[in-house]
FIKOLZA-1660 file (N, C-alpha, C; in steps of 0.1 Angstrom, whole numbers, plus 5000, padded with zeros to 4 digits):
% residues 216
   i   px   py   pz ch aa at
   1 0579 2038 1994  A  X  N
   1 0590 2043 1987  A  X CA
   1 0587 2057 1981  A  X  C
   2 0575 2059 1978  A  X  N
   2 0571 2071 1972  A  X CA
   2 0572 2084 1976  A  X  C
   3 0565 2080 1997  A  X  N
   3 0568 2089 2006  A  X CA
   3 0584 2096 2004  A  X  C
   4 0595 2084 2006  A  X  N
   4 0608 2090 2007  A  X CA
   4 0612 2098 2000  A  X  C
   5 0609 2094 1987  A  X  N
   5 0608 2099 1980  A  X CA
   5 0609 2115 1977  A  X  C
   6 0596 2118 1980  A  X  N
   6 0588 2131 1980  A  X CA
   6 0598 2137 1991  A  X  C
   7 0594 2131 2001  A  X  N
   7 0604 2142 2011  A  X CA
   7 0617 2143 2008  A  X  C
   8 0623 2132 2001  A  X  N
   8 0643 2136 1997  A  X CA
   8 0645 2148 1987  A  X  C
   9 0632 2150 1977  A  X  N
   9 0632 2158 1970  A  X CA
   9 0628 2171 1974  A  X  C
  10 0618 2170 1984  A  X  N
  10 0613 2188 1992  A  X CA
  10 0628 2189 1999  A  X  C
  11 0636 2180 2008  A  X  N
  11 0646 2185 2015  A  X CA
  11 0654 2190 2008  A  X  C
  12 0663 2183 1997  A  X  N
  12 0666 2189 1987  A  X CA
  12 0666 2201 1979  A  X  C
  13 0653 2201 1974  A  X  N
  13 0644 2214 1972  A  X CA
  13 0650 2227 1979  A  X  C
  14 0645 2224 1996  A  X  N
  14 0642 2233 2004  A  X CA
  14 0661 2240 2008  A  X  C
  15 0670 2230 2006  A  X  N
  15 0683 2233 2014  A  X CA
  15 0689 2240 1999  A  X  C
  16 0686 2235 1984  A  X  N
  16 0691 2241 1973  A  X CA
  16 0684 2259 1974  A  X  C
  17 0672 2261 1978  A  X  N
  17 0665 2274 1981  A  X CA
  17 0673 2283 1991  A  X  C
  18 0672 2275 2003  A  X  N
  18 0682 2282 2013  A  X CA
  18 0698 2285 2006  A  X  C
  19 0703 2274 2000  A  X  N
  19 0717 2277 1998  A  X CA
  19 0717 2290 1983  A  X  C
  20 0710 2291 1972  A  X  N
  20 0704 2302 1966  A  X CA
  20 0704 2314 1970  A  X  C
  21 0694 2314 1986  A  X  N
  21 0691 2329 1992  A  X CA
  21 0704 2337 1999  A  X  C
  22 0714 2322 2004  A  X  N
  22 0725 2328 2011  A  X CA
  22 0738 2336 2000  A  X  C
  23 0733 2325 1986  A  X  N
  23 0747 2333 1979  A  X CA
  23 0744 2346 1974  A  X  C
  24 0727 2350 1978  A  X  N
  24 0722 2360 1970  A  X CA
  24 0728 2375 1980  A  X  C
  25 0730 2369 1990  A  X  N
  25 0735 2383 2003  A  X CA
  25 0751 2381 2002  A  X  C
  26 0751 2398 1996  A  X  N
  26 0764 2399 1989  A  X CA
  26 0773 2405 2010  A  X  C
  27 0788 2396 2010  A  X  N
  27 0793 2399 2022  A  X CA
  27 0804 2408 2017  A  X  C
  28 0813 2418 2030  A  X  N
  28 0821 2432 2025  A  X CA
  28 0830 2424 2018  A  X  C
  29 0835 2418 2016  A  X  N
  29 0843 2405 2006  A  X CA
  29 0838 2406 1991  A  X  C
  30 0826 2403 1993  A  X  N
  30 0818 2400 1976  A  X CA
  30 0820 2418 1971  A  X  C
  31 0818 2427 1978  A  X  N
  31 0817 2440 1976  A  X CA
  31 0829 2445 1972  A  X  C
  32 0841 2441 1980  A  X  N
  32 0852 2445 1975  A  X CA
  32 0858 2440 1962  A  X  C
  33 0858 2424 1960  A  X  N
  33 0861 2420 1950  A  X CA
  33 0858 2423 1936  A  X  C
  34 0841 2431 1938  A  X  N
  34 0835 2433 1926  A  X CA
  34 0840 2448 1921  A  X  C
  35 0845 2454 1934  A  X  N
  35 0849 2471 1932  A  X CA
  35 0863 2468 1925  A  X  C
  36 0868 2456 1930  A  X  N
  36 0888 2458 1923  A  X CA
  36 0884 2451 1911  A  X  C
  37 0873 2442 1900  A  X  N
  37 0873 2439 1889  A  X CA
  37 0865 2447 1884  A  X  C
  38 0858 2457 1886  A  X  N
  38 0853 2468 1878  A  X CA
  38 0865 2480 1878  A  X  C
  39 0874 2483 1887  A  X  N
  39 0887 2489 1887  A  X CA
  39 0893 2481 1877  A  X  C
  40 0897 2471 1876  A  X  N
  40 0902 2465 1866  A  X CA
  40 0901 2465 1850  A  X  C
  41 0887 2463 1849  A  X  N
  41 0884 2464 1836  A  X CA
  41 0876 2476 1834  A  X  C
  42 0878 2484 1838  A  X  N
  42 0873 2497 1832  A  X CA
  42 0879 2504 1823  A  X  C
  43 0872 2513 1816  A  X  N
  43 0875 2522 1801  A  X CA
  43 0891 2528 1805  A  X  C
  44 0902 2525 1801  A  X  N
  44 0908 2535 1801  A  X CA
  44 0906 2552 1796  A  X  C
  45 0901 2552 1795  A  X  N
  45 0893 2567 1782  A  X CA
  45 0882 2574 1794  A  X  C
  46 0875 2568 1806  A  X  N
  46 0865 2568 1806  A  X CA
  46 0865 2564 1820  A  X  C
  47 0876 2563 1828  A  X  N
  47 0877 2559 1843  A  X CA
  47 0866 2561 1853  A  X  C
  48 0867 2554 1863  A  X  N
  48 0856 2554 1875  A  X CA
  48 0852 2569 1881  A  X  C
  49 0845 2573 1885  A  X  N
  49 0842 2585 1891  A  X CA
  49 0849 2582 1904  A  X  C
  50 0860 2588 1910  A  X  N
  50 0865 2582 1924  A  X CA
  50 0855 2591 1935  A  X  C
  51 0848 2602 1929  A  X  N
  51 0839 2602 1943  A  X CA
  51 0831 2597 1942  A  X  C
  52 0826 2588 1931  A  X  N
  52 0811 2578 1934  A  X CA
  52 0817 2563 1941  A  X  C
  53 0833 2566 1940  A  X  N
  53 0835 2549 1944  A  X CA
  53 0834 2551 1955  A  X  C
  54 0842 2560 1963  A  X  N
  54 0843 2565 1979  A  X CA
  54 0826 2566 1981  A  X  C
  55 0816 2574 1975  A  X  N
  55 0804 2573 1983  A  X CA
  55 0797 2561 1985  A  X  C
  56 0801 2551 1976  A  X  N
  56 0797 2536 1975  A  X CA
  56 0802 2525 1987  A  X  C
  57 0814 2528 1991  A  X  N
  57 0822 2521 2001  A  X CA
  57 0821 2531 2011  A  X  C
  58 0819 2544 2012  A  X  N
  58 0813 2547 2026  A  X CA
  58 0802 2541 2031  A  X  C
  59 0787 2540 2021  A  X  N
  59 0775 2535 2022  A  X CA
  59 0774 2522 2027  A  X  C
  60 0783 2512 2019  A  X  N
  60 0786 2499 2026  A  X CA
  60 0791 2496 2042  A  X  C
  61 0804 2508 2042  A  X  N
  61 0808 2506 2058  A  X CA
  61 0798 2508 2068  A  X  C
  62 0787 2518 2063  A  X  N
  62 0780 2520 2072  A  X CA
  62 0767 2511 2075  A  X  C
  63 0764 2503 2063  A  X  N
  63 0757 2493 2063  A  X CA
  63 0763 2484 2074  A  X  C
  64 0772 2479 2073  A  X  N
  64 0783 2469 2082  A  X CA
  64 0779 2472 2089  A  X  C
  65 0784 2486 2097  A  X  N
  65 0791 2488 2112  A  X CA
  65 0773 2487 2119  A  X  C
  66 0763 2498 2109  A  X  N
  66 0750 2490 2117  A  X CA
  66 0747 2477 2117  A  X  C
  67 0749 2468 2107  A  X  N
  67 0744 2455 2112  A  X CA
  67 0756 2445 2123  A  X  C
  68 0767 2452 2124  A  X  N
  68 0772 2446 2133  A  X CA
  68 0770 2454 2148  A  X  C
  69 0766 2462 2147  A  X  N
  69 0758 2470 2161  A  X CA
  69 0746 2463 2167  A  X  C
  70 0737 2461 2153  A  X  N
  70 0725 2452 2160  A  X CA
  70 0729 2443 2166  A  X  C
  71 0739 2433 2160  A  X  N
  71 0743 2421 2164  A  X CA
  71 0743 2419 2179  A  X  C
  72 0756 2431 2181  A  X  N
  72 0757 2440 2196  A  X CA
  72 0746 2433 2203  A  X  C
  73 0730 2446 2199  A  X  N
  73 0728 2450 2209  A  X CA
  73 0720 2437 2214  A  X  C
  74 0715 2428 2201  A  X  N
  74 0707 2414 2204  A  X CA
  74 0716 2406 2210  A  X  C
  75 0730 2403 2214  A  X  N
  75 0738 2396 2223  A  X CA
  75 0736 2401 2238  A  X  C
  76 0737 2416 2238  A  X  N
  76 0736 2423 2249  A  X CA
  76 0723 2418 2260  A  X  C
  77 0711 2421 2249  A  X  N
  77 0696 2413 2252  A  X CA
  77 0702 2403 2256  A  X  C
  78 0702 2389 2253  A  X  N
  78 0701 2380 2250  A  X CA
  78 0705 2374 2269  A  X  C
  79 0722 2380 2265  A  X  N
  79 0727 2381 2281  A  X CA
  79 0719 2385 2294  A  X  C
  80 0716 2400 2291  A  X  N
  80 0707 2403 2299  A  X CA
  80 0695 2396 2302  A  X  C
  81 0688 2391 2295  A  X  N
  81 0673 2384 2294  A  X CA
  81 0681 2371 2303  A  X  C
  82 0693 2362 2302  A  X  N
  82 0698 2354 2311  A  X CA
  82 0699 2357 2320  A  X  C
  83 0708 2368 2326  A  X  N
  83 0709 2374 2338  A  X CA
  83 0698 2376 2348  A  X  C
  84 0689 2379 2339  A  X  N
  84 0675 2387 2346  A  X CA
  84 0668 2371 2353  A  X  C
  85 0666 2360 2344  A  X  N
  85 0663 2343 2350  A  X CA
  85 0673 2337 2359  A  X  C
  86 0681 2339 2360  A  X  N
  86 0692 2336 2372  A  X CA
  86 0687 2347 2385  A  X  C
  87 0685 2356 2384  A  X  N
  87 0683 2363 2395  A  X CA
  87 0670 2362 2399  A  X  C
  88 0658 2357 2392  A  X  N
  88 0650 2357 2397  A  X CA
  88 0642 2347 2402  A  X  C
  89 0653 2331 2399  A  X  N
  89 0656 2324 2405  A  X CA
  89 0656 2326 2422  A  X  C
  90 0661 2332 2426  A  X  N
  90 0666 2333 2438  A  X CA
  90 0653 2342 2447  A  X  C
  91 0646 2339 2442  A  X  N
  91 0628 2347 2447  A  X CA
  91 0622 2338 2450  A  X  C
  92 0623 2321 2446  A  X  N
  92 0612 2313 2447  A  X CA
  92 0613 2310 2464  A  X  C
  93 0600 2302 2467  A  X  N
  93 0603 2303 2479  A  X CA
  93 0601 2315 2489  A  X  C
  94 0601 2328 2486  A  X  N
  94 0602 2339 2494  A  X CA
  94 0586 2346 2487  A  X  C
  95 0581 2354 2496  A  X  N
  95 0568 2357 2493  A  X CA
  95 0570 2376 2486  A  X  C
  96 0559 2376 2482  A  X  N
  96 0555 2389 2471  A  X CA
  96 0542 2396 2469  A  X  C
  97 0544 2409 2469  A  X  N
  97 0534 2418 2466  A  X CA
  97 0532 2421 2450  A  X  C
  98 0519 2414 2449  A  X  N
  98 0516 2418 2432  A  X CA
  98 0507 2426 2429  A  X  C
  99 0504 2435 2420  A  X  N
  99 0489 2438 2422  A  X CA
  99 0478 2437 2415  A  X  C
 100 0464 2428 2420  A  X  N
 100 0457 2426 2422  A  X CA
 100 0445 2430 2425  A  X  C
 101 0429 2429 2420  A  X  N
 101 0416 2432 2425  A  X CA
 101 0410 2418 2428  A  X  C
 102 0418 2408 2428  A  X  N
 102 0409 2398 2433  A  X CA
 102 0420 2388 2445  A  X  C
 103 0417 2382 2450  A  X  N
 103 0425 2372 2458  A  X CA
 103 0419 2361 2461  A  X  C
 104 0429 2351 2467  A  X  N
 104 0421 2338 2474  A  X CA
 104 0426 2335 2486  A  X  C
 105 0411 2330 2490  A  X  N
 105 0410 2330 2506  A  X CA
 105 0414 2314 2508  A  X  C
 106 0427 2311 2513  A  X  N
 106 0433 2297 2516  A  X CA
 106 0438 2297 2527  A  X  C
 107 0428 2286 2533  A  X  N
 107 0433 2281 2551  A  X CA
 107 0424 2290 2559  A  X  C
 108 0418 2301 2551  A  X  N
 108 0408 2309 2565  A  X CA
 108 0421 2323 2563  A  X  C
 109 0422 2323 2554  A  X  N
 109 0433 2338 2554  A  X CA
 109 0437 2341 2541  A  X  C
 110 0437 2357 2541  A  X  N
 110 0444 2360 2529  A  X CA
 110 0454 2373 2530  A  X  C
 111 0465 2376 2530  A  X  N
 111 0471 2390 2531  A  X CA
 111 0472 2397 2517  A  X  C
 112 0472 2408 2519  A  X  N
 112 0478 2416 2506  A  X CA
 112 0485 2433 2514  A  X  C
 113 0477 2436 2502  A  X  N
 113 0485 2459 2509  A  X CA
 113 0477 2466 2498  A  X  C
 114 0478 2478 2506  A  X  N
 114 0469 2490 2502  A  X CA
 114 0482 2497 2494  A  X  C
 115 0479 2509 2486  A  X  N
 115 0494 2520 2483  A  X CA
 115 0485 2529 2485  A  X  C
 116 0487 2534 2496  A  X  N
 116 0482 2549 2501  A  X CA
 116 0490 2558 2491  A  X  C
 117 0479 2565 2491  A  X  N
 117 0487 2582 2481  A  X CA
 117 0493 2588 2489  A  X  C
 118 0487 2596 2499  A  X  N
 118 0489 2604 2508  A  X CA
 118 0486 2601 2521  A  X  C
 119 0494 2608 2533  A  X  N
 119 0489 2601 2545  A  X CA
 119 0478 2607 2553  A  X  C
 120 0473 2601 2562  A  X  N
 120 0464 2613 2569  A  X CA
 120 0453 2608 2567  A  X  C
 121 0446 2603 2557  A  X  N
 121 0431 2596 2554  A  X CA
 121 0426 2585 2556  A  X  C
 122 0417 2581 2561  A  X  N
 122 0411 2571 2563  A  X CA
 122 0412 2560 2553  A  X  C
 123 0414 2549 2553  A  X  N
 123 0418 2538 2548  A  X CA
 123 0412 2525 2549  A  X  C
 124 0401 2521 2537  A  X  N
 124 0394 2512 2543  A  X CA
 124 0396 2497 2528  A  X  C
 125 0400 2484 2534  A  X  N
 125 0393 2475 2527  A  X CA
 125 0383 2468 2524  A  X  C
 126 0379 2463 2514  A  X  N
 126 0360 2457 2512  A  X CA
 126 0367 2448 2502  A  X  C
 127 0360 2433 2509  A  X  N
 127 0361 2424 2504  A  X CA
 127 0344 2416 2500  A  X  C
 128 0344 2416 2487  A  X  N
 128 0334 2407 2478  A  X CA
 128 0336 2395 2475  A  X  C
 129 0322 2391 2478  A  X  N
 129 0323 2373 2471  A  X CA
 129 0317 2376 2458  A  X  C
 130 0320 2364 2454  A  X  N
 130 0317 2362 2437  A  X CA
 130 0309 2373 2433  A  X  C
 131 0294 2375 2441  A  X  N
 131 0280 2378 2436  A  X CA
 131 0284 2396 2439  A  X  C
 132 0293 2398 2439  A  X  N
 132 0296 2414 2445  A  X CA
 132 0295 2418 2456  A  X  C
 133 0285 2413 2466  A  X  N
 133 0286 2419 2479  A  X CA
 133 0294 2419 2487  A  X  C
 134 0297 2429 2497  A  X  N
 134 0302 2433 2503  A  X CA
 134 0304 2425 2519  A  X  C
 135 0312 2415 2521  A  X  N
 135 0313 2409 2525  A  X CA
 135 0320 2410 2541  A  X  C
 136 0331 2421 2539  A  X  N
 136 0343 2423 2552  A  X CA
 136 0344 2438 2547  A  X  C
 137 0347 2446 2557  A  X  N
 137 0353 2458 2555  A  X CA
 137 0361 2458 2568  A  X  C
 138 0375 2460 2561  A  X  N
 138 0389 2463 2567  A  X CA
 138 0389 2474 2576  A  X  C
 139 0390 2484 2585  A  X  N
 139 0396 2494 2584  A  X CA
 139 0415 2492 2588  A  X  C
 140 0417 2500 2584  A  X  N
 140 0432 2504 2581  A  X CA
 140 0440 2516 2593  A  X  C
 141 0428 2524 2591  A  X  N
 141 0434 2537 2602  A  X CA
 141 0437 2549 2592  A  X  C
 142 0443 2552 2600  A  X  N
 142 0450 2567 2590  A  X CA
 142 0467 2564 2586  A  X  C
 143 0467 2556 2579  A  X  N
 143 0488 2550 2580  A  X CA
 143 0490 2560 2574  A  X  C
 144 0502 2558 2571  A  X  N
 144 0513 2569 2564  A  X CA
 144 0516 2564 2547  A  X  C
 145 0517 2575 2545  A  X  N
 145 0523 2572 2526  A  X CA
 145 0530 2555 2525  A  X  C
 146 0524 2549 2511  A  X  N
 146 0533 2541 2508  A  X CA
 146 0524 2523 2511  A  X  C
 147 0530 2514 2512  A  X  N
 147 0522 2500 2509  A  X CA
 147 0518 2498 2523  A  X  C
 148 0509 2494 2529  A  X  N
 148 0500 2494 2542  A  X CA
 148 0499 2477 2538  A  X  C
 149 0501 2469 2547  A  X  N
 149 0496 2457 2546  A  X CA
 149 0483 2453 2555  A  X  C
 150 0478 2443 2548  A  X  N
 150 0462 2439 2561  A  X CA
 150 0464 2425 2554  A  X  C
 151 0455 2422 2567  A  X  N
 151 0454 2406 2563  A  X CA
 151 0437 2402 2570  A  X  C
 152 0432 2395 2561  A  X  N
 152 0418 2391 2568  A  X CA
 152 0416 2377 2571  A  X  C
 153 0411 2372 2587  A  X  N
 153 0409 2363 2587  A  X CA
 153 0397 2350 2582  A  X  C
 154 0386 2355 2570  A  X  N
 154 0379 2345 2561  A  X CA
 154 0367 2346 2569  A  X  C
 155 0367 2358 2578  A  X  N
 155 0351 2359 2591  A  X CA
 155 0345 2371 2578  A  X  C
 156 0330 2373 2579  A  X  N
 156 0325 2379 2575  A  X CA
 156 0322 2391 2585  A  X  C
 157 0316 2405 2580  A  X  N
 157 0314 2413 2596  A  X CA
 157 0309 2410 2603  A  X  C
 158 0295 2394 2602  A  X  N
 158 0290 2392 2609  A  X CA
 158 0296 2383 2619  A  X  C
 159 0306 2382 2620  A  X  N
 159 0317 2370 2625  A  X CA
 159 0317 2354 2617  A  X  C
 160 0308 2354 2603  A  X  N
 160 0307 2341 2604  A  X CA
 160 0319 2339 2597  A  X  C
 161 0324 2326 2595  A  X  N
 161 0334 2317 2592  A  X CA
 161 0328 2319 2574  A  X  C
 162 0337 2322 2562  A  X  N
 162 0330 2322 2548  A  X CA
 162 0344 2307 2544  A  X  C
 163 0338 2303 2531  A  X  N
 163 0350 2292 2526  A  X CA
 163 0358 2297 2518  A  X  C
 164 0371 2288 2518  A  X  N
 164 0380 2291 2508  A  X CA
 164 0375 2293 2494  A  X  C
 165 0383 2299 2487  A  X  N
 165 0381 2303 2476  A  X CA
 165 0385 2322 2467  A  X  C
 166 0378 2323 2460  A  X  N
 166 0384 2336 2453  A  X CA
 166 0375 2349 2458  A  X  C
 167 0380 2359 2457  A  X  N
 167 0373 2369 2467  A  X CA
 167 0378 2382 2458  A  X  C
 168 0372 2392 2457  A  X  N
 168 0373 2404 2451  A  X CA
 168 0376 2416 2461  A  X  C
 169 0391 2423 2458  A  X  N
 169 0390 2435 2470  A  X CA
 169 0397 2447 2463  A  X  C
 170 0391 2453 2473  A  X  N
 170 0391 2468 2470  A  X CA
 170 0395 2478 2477  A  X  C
 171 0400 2491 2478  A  X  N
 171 0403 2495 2486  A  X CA
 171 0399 2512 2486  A  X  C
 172 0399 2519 2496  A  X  N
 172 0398 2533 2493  A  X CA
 172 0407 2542 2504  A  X  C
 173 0412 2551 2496  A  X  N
 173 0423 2560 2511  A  X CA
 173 0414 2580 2507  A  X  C
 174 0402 2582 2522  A  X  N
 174 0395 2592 2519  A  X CA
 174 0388 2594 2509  A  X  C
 175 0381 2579 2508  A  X  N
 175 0369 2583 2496  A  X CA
 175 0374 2581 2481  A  X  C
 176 0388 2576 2478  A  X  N
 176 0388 2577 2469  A  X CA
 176 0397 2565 2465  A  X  C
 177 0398 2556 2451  A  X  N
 177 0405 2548 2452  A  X CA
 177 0416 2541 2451  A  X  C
 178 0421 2533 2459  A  X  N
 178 0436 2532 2459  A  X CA
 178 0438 2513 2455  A  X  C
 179 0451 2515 2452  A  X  N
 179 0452 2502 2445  A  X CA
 179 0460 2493 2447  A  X  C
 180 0452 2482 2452  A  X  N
 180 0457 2471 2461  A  X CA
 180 0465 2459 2454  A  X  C
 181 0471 2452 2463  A  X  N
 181 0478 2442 2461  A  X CA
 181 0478 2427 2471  A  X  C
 182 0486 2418 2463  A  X  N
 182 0481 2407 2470  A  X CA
 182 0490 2396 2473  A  X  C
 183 0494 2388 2483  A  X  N
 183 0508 2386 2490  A  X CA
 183 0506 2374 2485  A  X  C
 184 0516 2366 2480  A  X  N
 184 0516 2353 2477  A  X CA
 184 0532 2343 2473  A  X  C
 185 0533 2335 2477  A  X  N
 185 0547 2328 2475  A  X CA
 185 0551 2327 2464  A  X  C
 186 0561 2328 2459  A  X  N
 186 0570 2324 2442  A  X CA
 186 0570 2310 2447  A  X  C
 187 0564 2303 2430  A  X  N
 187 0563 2291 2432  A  X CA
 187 0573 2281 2423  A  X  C
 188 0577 2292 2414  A  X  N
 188 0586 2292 2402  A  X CA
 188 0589 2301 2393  A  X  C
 189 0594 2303 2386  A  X  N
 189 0600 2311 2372  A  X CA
 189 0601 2305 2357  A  X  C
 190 0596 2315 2348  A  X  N
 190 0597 2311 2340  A  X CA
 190 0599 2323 2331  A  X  C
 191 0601 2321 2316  A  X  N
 191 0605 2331 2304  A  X CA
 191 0594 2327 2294  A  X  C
 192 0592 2342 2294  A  X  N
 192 0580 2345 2279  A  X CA
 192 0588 2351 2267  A  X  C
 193 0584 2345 2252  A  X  N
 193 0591 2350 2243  A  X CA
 193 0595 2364 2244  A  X  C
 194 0579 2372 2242  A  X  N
 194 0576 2385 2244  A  X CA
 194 0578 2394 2254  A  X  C
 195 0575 2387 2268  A  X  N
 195 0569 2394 2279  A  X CA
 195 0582 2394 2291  A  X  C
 196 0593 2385 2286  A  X  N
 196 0608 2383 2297  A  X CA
 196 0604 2372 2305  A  X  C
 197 0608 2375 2312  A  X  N
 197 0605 2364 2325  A  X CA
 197 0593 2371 2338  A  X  C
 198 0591 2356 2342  A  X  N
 198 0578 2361 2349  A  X CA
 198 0585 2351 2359  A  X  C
 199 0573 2356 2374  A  X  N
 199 0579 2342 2383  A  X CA
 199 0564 2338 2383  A  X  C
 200 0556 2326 2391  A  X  N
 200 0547 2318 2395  A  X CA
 200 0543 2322 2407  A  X  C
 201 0531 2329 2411  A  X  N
 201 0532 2333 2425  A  X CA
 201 0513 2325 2429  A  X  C
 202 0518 2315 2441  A  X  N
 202 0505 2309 2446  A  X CA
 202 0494 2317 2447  A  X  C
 203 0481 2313 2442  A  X  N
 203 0472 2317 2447  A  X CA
 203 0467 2327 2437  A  X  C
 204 0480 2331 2427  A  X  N
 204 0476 2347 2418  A  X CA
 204 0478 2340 2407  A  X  C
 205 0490 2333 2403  A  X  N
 205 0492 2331 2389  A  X CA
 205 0503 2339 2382  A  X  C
 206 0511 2337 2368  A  X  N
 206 0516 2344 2365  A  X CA
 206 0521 2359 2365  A  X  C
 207 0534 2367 2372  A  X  N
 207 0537 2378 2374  A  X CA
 207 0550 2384 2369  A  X  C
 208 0552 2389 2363  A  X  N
 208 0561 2396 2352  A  X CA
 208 0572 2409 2363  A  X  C
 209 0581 2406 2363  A  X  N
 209 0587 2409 2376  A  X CA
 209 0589 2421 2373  A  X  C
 210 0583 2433 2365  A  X  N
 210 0581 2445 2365  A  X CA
 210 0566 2449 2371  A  X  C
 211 0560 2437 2375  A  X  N
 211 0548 2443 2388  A  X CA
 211 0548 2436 2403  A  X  C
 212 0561 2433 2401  A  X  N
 212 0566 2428 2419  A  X CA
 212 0565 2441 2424  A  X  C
 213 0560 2447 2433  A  X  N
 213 0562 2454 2443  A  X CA
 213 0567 2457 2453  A  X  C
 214 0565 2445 2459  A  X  N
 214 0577 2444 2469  A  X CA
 214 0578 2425 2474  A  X  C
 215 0592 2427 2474  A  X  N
 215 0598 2411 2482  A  X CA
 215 0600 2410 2497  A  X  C
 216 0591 2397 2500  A  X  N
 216 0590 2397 2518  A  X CA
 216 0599 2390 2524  A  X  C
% end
């Protein structure tokens, strides 16, 4: 009985606090009413300053019209941030370029892509196991500007067969470094408070669909 107690009295407490804080935010209603009873009862001898009342009710309006703009633009969001989960919906199932310095090697294969800077240069991938070394080197050729795809079949250079698992890669276009990516299925979608929406992509993990690079 004690318990209920206690809590009928915090709830209480807590909803008389809230109802306090709300009568304390004065609405353009409470504003106006108080401007026509101080019109009211004021000094005949000794009347209102009518440019301090006008600068007072300009200052107000403008208070309003901004907080009814945020309103705006947080509905606006709010829509949008919907919009944006409905559409990216329609990704699962279809595969994606994210980017990546590591990958996994599943079934004896793994794809991803290079982003050449420039075209004309030599183009190589190097793929590390755990311990750093250098395991596979890709070459690529000389492609042209823009995402180059490769895919390795899980052989090391010595032809052996290596196991599934996580693999580290790298890439260079003429000596210098370029920055790879890594192909994997949307497995699902979901929304971060902060961060929007992200989809689920096999094999990588969480991706924020401002680093999709491209949809296959």
């Amino acid at each position: 009985m004690a318990v209920d107690s206690v809590a009928t009295n915090t709830f209480g407490s807590s909803t008389s606090t809230s109802n306090q804080l709300q009568q304390q935010t004065l609405s353009q209603s409470d504003f106006l009413k108080l401007m026509v009873t101080q019109m009211t009862n004021q000094d005949p001898t000794k009347p209102m300053d009518s440019t301090q009342m006008v600068a007072q009710m300009a200052q107000f309006s403008q208070v309003a019209a901004t907080q009814q703009l945020q309103q705006s633009f947080d509905s606006l969001a709010s829509n949008l941030s919907g919009d944006q989960f409905v559409r990216a919906s329609a990704m699962v199932g279809h595969d994606v370029l994210v980017p990546s310095s590591a990958a996994k090697l599943q079934g004896g294969t793994m794809s991803g892509a290079v982003n050449v800077p420039s075209s004309g240069t030599i183009v190589n991938v190097q793929i590390k196991d755990a311990g750093g070394n250098v395991v596979r080197t890709l070459p690529l050729g000389q492609p042209d500007t823009g995402l180059v795809d490769f895919t390795w079949d899980g052989k090391s250079d010595d032809g052996t067969q290596l196991p599934d698992g996580a693999y580290q890669i790298s890439a260079t276009s003429g000596g210098t470094a370029a920055s790879t990516f890594v192909r994997g299925k949307v497995e699902g979608v979901g929304a971060s408070g902060t961060d929007g929406t992200y989809v689920q992509v096999a094999g990588y993990g969480g991706a924020l669909l401002s680093q999709i690079a491209q949809i296959l």
